[in-house]
N, C-alpha and C positions, 0 to 999 in steps of 0.2 A: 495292053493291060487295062483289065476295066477297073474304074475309079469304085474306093470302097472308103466307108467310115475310118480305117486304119492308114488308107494308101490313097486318099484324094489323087487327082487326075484332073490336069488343066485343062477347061473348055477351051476347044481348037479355035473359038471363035478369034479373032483379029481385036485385041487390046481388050479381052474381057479376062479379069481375074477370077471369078468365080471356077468352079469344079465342075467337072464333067459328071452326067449323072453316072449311077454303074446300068451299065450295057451300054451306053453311047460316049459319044465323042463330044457333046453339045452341053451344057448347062442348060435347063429349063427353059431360059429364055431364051437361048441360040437356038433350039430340039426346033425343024421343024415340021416334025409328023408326030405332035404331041400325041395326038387320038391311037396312033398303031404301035408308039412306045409304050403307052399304058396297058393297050392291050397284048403288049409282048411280055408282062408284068409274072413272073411265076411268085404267086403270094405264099407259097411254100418255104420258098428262099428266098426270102429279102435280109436275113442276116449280114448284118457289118455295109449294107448297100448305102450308100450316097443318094440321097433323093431328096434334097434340097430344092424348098420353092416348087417342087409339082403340086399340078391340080388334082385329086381326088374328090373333089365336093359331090358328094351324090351316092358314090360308091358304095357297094356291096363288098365292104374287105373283113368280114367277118372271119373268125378263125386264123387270119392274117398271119405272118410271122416275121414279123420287125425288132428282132433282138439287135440291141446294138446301133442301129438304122439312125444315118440323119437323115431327119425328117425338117430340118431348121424351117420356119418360116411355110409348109406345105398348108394346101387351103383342104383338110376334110370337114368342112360345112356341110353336114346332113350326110356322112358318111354312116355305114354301119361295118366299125370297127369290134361289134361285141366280142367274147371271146381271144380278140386278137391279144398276139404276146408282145409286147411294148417294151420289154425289160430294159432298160438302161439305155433307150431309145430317148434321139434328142428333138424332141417338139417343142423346142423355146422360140417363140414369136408364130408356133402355127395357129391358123382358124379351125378351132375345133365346135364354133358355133353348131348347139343342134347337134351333137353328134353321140351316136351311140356307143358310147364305152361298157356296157355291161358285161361284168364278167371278166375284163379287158385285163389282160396282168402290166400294169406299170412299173413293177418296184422298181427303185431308183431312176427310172425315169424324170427327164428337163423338161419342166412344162413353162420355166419363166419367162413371163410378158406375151404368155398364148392368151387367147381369148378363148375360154370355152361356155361362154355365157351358153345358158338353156341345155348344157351337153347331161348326156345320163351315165354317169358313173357309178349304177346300184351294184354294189357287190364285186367292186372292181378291187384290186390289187395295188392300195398306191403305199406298200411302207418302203419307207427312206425316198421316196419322191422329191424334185424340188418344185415346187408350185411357189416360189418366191416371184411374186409381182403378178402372178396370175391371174387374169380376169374372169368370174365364173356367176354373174347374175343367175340366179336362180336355176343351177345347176346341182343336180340330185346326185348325191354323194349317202346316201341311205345304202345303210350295210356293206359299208366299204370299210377297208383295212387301213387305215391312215398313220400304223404307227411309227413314229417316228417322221414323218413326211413335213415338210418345209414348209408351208403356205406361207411365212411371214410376209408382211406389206400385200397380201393379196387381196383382191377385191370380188368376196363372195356374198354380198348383198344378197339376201331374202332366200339363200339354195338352203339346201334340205341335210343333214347328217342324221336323221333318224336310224338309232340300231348301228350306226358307226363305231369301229374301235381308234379313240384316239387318244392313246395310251403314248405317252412322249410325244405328242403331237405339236410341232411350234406355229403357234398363231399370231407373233411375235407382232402388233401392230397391224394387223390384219382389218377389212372391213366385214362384220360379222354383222350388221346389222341387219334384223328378221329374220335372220336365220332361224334353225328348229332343230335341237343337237336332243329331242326327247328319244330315251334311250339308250342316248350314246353312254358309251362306257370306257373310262382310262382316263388317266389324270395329263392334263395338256396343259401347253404353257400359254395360257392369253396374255400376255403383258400387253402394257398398252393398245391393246385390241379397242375397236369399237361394239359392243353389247349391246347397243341400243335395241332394244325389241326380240334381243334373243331369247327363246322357246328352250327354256330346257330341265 
């Protein structure tokens, strides 16, 4: 039975607790023919798959389709995710440095305690997200759908929401400082937020 978001599958390895990824037997760190598991990858169906902790940094997974998908902890650093379907996929602690989200559908997507400093999310999909603790330095968020999405306590220093809807948007404590919300439209909750230098 291969391991899935619903139906995790213990990595065979000898006193490792982690989940086998879906198609193998191995957890990420067990797998050892990383390079021929990724590319036995059908990006068509990755739906409900278990892919915790893989490396994709670099990759071309555009169009992708990760509905559902743990992704916990995966490194796409300088991926190109645009277009890719994210829906209610769980990227809380991935490296999303650098990575291209354009397009990208997230809603309700777990982004908490990812790092996606420098990532581009122009016109990306993220309502009902949780970007709670989120790290996003200067991460373009221009003409993205943010309503309702979580960012509280995240830290989005100097990125960009130009043309943004963030209409119930929670920025509950958030770091917003230099940010540029010029354009943006829908009434959001800043409480406790940091403004300092905010553009809007």
């Amino acid at each position: 039975m291969s391991s899935s978001h619903y139906a995790p599958v213990p990595c065979s390895a000898s006193r490792c607790e982690k989940h086998a990824l879906s198609g193998a037997a191995y957890c990420w760190t067990h797998l050892e023919n990383k390079g021929e598991f990724i590319q036995s990858l059908n990006l068509s169906a990755m739906v409900d798959a278990w892919l915790a902790e893989i490396d994709l940094a670099g990759r071309d997974l555009s169009n992708a389709n990760f509905v559902r998908a743990r992704l916990s902890g995966a490194n796409f650093a300088g991926a190109n995710l645009s277009g890719a379907d994210l829906r209610r996929a769980f990227l809380d602690g991935a490296n999303l440095r650098d990575t291209n989200l354009r397009g990208a559908n997230l809603e309700l997507a777990v982004l908490g305690g990812a790092d996606a400093s420098g990532a581009d999310f122009t016109g990306a999909d993220l309502r009902r997200s949780n970007l709670v603790g989120t790290k996003a330095h200067g991460a373009d968020f221009s003409q993205a759908d943010l309503y309702y999405a979580r960012p509280g306590n995240a830290d989005l220093r100097a990125s960009s929401f130009r043309g943004s809807t963030i209409e119930r948007t929670i920025f509950r404590r958030a770091n917003l400082s230099d940010t540029d919300f010029t354009a943006a439209h829908g009434t959001a909750n800043f409480e406790s937020a940091n403004m300092q230098g905010m553009k809007r």
